[in-house]
Chimera marker file (.cmm) of the C-alpha trace (Angstrom):
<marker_set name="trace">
<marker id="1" x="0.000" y="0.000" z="0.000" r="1" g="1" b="0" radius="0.5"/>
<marker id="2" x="2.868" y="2.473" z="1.072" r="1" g="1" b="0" radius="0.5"/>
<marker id="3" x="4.784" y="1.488" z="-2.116" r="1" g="1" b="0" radius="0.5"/>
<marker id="4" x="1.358" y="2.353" z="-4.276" r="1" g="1" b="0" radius="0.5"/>
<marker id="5" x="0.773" y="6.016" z="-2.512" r="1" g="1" b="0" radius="0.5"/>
<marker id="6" x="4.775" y="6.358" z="-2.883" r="1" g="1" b="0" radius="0.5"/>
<marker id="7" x="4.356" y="5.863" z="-6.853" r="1" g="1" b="0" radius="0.5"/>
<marker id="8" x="1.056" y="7.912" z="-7.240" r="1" g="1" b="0" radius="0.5"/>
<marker id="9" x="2.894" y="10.857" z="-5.404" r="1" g="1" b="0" radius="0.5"/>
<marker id="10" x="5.787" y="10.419" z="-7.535" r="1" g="1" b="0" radius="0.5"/>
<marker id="11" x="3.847" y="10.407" z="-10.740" r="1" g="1" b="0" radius="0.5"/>
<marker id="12" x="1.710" y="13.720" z="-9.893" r="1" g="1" b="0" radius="0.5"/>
<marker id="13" x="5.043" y="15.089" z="-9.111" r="1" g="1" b="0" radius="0.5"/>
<marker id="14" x="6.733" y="14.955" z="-11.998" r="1" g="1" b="0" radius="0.5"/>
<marker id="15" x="3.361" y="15.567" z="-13.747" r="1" g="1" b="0" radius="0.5"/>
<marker id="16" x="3.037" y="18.847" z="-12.436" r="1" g="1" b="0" radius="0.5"/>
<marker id="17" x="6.740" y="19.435" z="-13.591" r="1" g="1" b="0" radius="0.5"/>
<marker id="18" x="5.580" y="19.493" z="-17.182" r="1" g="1" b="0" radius="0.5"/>
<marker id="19" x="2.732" y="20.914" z="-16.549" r="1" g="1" b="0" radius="0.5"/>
<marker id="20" x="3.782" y="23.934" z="-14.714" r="1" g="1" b="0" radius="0.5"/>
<marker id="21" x="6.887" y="24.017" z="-16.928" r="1" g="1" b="0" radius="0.5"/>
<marker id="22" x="4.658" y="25.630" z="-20.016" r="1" g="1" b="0" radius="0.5"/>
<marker id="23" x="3.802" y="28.542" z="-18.764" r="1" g="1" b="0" radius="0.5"/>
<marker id="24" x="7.291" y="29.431" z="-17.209" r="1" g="1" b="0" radius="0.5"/>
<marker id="25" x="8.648" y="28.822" z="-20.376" r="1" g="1" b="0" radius="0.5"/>
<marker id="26" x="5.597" y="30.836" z="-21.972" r="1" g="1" b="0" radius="0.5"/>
<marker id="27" x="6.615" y="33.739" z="-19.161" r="1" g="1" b="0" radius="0.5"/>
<marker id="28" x="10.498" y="33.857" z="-20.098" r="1" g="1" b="0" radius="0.5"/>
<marker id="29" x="10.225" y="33.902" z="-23.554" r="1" g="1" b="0" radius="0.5"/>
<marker id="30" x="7.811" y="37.130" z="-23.249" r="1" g="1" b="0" radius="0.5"/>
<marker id="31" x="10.095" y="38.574" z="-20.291" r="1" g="1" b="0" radius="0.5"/>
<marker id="32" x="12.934" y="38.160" z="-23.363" r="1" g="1" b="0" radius="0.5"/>
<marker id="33" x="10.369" y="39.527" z="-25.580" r="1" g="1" b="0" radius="0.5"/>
<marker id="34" x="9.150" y="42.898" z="-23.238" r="1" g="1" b="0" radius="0.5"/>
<marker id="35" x="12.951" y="43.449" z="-22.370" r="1" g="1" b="0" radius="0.5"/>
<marker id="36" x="13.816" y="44.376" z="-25.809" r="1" g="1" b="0" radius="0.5"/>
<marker id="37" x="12.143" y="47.224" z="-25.560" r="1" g="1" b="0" radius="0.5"/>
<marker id="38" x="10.273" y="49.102" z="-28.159" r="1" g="1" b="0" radius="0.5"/>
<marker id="39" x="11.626" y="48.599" z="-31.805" r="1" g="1" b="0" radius="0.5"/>
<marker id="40" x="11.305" y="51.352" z="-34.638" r="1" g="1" b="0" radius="0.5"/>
<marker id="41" x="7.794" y="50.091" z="-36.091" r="1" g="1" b="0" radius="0.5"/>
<marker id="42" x="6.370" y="50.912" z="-32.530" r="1" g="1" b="0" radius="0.5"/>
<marker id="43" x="8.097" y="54.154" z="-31.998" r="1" g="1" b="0" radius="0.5"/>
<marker id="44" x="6.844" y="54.982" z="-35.789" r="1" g="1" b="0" radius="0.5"/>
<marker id="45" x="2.509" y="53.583" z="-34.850" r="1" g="1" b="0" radius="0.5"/>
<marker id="46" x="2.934" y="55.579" z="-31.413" r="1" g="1" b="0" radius="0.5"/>
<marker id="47" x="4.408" y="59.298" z="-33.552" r="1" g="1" b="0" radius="0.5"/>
<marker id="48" x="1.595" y="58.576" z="-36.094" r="1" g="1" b="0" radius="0.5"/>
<marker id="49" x="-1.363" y="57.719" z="-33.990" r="1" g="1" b="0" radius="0.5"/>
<marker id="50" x="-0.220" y="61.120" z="-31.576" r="1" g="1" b="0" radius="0.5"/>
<marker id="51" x="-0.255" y="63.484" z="-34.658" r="1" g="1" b="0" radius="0.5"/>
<marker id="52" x="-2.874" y="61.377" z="-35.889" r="1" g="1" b="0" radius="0.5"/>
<marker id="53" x="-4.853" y="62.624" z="-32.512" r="1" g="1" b="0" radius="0.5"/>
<marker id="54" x="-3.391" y="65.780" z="-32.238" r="1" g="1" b="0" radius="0.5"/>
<marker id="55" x="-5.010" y="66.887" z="-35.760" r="1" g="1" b="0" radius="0.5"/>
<marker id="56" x="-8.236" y="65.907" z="-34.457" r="1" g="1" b="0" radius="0.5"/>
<marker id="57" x="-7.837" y="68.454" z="-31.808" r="1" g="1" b="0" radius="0.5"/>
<marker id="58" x="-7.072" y="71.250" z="-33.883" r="1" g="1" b="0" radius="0.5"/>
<marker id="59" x="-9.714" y="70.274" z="-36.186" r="1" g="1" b="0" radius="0.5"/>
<marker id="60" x="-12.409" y="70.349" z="-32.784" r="1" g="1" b="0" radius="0.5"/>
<marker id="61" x="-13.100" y="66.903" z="-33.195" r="1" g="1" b="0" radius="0.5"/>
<marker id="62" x="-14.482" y="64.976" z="-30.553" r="1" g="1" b="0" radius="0.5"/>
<marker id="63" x="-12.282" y="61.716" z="-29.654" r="1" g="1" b="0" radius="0.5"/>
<marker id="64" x="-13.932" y="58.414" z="-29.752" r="1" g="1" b="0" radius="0.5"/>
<marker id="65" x="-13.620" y="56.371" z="-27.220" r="1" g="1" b="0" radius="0.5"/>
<marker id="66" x="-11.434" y="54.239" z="-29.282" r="1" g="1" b="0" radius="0.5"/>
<marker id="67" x="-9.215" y="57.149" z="-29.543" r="1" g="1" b="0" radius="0.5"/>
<marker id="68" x="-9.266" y="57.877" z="-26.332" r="1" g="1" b="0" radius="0.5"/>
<marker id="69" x="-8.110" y="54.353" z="-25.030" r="1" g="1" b="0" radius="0.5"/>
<marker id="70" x="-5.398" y="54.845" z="-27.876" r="1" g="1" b="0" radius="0.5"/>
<marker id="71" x="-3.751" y="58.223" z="-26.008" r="1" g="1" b="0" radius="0.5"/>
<marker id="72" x="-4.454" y="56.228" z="-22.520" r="1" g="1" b="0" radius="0.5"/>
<marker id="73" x="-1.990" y="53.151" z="-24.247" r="1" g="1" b="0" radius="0.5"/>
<marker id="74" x="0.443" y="55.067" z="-25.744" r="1" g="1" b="0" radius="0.5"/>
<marker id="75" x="1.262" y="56.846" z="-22.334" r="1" g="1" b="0" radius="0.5"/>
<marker id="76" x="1.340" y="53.574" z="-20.726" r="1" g="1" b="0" radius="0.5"/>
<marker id="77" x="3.767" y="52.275" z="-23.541" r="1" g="1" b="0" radius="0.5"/>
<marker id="78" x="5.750" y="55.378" z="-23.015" r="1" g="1" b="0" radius="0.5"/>
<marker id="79" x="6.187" y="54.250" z="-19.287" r="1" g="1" b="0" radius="0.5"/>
<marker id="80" x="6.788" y="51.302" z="-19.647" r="1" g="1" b="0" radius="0.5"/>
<marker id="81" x="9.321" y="51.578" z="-22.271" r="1" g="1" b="0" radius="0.5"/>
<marker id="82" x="10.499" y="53.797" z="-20.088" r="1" g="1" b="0" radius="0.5"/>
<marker id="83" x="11.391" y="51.131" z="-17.152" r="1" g="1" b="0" radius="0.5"/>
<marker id="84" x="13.191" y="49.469" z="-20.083" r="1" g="1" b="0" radius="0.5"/>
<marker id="85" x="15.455" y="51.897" z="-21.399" r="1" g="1" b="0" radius="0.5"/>
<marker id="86" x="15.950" y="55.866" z="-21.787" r="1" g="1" b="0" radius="0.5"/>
<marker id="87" x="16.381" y="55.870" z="-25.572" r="1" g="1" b="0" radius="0.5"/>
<marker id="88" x="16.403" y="59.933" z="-26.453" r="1" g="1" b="0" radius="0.5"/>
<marker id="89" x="13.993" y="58.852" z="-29.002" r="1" g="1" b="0" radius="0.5"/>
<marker id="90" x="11.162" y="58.990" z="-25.750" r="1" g="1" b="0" radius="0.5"/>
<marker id="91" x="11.324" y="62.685" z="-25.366" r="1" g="1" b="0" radius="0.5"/>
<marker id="92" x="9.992" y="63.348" z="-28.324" r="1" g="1" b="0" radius="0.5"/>
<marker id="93" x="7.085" y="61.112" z="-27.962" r="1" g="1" b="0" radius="0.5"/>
<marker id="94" x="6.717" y="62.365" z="-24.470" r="1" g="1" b="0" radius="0.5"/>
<marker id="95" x="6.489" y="65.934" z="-25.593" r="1" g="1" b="0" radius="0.5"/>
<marker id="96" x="4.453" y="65.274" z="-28.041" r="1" g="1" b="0" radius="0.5"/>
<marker id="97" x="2.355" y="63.519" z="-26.145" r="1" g="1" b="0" radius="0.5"/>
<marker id="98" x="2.367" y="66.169" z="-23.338" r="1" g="1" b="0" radius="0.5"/>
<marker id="99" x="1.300" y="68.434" z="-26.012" r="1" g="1" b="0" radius="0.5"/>
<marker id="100" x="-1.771" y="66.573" z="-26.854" r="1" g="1" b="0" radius="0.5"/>
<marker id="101" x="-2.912" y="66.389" z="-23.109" r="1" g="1" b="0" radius="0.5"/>
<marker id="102" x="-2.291" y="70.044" z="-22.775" r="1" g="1" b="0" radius="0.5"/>
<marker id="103" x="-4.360" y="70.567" z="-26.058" r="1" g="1" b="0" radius="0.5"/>
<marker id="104" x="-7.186" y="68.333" z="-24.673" r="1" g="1" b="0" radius="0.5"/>
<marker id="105" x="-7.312" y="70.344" z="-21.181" r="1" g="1" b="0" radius="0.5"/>
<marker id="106" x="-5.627" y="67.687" z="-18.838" r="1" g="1" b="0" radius="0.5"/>
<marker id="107" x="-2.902" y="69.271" z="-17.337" r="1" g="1" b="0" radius="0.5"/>
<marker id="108" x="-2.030" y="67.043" z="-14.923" r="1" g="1" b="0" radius="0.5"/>
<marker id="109" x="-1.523" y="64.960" z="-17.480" r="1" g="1" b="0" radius="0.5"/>
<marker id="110" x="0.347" y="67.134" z="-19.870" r="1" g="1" b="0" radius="0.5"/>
<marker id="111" x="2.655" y="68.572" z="-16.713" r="1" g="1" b="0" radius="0.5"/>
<marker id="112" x="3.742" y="64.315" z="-15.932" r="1" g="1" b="0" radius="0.5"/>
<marker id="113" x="4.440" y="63.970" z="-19.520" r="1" g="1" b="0" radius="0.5"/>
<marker id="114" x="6.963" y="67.349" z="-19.169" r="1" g="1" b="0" radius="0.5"/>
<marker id="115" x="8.525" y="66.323" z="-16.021" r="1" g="1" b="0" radius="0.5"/>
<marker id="116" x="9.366" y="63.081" z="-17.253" r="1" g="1" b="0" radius="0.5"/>
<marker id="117" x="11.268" y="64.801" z="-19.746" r="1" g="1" b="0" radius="0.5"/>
<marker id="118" x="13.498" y="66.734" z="-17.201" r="1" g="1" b="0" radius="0.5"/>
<marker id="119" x="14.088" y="63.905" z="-15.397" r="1" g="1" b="0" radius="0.5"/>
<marker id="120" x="15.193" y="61.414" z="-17.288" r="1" g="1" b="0" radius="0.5"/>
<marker id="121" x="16.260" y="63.164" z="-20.689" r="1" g="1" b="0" radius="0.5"/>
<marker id="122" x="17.522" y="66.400" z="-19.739" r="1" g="1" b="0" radius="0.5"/>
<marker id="123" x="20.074" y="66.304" z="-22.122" r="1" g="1" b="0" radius="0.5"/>
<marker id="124" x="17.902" y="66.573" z="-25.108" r="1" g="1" b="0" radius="0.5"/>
<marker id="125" x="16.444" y="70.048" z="-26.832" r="1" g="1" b="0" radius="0.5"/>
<marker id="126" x="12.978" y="68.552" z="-25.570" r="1" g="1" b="0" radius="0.5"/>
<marker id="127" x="14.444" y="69.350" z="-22.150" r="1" g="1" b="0" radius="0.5"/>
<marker id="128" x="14.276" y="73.108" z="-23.247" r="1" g="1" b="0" radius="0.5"/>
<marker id="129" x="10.787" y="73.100" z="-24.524" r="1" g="1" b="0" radius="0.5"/>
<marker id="130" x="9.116" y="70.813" z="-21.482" r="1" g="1" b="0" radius="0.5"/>
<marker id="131" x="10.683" y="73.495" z="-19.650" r="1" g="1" b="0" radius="0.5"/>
<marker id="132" x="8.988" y="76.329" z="-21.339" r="1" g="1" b="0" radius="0.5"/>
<marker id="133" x="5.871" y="74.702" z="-21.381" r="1" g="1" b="0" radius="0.5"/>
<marker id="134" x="5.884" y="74.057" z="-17.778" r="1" g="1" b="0" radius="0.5"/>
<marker id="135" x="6.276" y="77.525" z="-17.174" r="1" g="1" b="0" radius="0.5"/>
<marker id="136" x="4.102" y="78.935" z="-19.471" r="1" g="1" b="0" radius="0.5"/>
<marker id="137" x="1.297" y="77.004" z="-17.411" r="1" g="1" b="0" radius="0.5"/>
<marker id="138" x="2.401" y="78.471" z="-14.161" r="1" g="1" b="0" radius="0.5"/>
<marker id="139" x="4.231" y="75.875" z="-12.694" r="1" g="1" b="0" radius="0.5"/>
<marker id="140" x="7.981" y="76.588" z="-11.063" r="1" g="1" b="0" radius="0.5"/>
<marker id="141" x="10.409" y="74.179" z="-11.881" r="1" g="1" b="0" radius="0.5"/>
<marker id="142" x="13.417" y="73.782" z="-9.760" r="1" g="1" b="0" radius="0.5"/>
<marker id="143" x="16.066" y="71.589" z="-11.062" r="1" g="1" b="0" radius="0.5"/>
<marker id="144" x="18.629" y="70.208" z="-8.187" r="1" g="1" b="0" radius="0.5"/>
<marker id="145" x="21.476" y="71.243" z="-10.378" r="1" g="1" b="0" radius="0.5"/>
<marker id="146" x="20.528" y="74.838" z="-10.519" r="1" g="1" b="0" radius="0.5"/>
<marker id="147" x="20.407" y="75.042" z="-6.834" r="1" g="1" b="0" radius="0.5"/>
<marker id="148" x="23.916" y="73.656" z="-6.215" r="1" g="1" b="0" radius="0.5"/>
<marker id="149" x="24.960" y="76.183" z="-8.782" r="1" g="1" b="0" radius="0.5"/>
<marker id="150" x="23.117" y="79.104" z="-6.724" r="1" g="1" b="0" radius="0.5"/>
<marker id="151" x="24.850" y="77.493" z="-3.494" r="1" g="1" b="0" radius="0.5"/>
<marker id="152" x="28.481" y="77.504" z="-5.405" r="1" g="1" b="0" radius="0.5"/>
<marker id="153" x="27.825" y="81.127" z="-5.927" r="1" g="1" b="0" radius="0.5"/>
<marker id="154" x="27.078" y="82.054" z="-2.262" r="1" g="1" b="0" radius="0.5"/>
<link id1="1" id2="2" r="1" g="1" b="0" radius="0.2"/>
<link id1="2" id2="3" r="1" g="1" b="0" radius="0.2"/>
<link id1="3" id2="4" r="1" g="1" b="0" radius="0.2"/>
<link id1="4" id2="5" r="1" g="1" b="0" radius="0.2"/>
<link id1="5" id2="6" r="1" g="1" b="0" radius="0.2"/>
<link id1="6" id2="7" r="1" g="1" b="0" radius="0.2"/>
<link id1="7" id2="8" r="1" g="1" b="0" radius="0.2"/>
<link id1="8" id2="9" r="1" g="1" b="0" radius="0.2"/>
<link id1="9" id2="10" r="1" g="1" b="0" radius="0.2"/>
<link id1="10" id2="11" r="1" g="1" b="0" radius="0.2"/>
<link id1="11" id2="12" r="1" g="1" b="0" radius="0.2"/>
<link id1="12" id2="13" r="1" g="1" b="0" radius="0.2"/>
<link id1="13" id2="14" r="1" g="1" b="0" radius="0.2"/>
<link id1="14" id2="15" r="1" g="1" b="0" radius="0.2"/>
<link id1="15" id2="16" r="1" g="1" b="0" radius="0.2"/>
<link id1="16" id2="17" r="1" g="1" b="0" radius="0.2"/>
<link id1="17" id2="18" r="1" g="1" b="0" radius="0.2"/>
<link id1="18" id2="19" r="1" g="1" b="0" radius="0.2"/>
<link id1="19" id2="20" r="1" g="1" b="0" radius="0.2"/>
<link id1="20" id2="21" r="1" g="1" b="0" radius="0.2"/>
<link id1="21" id2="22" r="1" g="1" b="0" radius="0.2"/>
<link id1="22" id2="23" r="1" g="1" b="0" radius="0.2"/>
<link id1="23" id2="24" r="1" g="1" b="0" radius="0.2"/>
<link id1="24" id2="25" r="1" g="1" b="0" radius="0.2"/>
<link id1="25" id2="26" r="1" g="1" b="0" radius="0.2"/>
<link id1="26" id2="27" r="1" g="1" b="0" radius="0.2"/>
<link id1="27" id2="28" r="1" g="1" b="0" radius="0.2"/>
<link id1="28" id2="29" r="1" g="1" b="0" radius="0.2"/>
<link id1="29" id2="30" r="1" g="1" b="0" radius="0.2"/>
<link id1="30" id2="31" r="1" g="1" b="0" radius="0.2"/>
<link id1="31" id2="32" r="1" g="1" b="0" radius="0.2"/>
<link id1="32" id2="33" r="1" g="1" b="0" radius="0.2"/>
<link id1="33" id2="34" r="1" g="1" b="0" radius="0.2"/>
<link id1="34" id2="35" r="1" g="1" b="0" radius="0.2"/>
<link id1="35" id2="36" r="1" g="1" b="0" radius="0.2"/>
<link id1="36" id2="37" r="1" g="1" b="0" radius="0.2"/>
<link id1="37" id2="38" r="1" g="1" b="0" radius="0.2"/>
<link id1="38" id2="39" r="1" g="1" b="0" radius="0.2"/>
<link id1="39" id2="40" r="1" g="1" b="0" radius="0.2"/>
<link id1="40" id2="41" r="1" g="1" b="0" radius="0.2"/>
<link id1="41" id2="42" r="1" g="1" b="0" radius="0.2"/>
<link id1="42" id2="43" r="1" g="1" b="0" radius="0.2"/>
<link id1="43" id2="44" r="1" g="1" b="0" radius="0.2"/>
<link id1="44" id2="45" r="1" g="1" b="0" radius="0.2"/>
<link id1="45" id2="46" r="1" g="1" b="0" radius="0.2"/>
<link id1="46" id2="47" r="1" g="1" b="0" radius="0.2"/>
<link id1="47" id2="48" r="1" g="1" b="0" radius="0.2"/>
<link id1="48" id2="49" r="1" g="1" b="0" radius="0.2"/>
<link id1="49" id2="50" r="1" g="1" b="0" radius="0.2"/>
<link id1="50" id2="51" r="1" g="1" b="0" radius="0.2"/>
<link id1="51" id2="52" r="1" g="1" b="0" radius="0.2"/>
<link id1="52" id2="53" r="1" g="1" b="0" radius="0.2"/>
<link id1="53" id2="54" r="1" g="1" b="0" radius="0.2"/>
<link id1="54" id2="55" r="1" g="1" b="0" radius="0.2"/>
<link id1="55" id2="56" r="1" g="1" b="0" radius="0.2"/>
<link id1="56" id2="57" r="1" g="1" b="0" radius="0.2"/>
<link id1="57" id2="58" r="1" g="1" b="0" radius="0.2"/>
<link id1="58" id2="59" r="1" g="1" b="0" radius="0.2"/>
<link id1="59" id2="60" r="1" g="1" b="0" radius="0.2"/>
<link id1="60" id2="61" r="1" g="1" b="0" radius="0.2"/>
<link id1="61" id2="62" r="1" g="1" b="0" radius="0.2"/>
<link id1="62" id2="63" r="1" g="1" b="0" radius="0.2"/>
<link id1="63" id2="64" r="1" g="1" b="0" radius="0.2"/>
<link id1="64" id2="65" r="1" g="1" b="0" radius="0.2"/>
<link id1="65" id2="66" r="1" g="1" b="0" radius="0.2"/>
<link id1="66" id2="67" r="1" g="1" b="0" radius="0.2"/>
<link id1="67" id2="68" r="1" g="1" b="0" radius="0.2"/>
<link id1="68" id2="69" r="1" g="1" b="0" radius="0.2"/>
<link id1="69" id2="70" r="1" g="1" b="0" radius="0.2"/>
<link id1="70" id2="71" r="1" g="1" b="0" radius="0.2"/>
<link id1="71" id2="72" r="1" g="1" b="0" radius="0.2"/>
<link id1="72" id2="73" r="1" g="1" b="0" radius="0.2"/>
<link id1="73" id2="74" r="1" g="1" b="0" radius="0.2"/>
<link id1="74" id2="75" r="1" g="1" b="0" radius="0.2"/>
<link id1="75" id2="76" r="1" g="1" b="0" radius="0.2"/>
<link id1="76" id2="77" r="1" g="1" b="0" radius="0.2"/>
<link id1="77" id2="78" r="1" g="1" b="0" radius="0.2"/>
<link id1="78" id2="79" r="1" g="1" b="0" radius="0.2"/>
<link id1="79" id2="80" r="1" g="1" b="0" radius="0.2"/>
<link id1="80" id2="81" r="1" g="1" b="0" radius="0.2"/>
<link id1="81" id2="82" r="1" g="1" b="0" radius="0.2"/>
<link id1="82" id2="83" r="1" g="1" b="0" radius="0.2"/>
<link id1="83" id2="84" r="1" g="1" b="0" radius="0.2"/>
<link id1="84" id2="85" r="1" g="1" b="0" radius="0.2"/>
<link id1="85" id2="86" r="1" g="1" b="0" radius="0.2"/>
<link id1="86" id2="87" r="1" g="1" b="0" radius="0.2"/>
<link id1="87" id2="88" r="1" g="1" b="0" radius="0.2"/>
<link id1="88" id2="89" r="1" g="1" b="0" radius="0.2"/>
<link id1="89" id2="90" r="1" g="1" b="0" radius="0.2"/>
<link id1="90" id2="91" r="1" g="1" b="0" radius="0.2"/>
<link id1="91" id2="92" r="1" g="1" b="0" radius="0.2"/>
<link id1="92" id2="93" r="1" g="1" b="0" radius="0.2"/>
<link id1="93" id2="94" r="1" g="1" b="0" radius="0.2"/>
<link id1="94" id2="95" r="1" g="1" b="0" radius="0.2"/>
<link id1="95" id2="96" r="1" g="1" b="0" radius="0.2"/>
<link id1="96" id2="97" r="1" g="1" b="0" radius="0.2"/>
<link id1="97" id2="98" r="1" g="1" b="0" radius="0.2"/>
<link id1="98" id2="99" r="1" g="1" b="0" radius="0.2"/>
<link id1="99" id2="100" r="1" g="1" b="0" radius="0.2"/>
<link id1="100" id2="101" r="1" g="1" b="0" radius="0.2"/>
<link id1="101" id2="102" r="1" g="1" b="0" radius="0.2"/>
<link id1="102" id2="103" r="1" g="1" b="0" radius="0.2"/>
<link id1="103" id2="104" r="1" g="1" b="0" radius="0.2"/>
<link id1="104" id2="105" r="1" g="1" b="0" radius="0.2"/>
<link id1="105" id2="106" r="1" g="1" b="0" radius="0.2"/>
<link id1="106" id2="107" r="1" g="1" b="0" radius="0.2"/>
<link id1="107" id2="108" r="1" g="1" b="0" radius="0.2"/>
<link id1="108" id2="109" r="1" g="1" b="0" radius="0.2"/>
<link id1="109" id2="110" r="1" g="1" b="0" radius="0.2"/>
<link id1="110" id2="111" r="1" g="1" b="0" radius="0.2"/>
<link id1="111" id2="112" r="1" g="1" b="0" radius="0.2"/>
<link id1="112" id2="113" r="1" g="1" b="0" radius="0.2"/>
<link id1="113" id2="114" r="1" g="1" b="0" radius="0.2"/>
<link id1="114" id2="115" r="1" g="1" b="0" radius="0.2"/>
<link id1="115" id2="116" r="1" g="1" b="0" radius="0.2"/>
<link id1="116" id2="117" r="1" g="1" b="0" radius="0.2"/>
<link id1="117" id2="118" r="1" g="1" b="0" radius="0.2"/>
<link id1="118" id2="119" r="1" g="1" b="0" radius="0.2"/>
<link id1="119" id2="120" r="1" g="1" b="0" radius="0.2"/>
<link id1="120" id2="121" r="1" g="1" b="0" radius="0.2"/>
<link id1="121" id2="122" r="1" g="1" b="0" radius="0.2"/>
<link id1="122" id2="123" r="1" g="1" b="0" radius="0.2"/>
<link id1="123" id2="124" r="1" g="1" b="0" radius="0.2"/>
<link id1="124" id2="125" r="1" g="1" b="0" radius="0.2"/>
<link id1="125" id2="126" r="1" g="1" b="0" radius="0.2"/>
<link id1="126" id2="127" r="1" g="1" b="0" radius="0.2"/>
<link id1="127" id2="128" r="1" g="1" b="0" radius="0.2"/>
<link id1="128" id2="129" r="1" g="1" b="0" radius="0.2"/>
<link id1="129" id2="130" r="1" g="1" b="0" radius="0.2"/>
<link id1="130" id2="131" r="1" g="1" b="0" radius="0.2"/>
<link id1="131" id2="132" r="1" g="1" b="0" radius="0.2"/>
<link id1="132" id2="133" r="1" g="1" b="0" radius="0.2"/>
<link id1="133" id2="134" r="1" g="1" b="0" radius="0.2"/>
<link id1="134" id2="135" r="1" g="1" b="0" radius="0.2"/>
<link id1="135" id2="136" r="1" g="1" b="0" radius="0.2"/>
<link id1="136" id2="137" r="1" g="1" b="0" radius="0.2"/>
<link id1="137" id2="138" r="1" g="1" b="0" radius="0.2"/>
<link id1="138" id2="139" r="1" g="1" b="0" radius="0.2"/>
<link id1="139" id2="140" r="1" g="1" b="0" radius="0.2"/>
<link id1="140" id2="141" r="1" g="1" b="0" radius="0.2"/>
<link id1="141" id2="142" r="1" g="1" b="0" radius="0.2"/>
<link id1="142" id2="143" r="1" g="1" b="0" radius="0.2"/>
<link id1="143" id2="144" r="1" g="1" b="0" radius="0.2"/>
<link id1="144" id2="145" r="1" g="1" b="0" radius="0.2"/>
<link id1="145" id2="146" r="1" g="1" b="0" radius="0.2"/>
<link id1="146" id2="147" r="1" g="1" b="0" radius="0.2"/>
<link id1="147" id2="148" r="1" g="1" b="0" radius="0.2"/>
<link id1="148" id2="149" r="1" g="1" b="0" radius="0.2"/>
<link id1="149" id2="150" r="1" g="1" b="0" radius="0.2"/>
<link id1="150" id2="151" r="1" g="1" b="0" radius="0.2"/>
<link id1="151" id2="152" r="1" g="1" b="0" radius="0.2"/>
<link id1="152" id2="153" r="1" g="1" b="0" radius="0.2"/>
<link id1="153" id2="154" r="1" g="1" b="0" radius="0.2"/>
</marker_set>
């Protein structure tokens, strides 16, 4: 009897090996996959579908909800990418994109999408203009470099 239980356990075991091997497997291959990052097709859709959007607003268009759920994804691509790596390529996306939130009314939205630019690309010209635009709304921007430069200067 003890040798029977011994063999059943033995046999689910290693059945739940395969089994629960799959969707590991399945899960590494699209960590591989994701950790890529974004390649220049995607980059392309996500500048196309943004001025795509953006000409609806100048146009007074109303979005669709479709088109709405498109600007919520391509933020959330943008982020995520984001985690990935800090191609330059982003900032441009991410002003864009900050553009068509600030176009649409959201500034919360449109002020993440600037600050995001400071932070992690503040090397590119889009560093300049997030900066203007940030002020132009009102908001006071104080960059941690400019204030050890103020306390060099003291």
């Amino acid at each position: 009897m003890k040798k029977i239980i011994s063999l059943l356990l033995t046999l689910i075991f290693v059945f739940g090996l395969f089994i629960l091997d799959k969707p590991v497997e399945a899960a590494r291959k699209n960590s591989k996959k994701t950790a890529k990052g974004m390649n220049l097709e995607e980059f392309e859709k996500i500048n196309q579908t943004i001025d795509k959007l953006t000409k609806k607003v100048y146009a007074k268009s109303l979005f669709s909800p479709q088109e709405n759920e498109e600007l919520i994804g391509i933020k959330i691509k943008l982020d995520n990418e984001l985690l990935i790596s800090q191609e330059p390529g982003l900032s441009q996306l991410y002003y864009k994109a900050g553009n068509l939130y600030k176009l649409r009314g959201l500034k919360t939205a449109s002020c993440d999408c600037y600050q995001i630019i400071l932070e992690n690309f503040s090397e590119t010209p889009f560093a300049i203009k997030a900066r203007r635009e940030l002020e132009d709304m009102g908001i006071k921007i104080e960059i941690p470099q400019d204030n050890v430069e103020e306390d060099e200067e003291e």
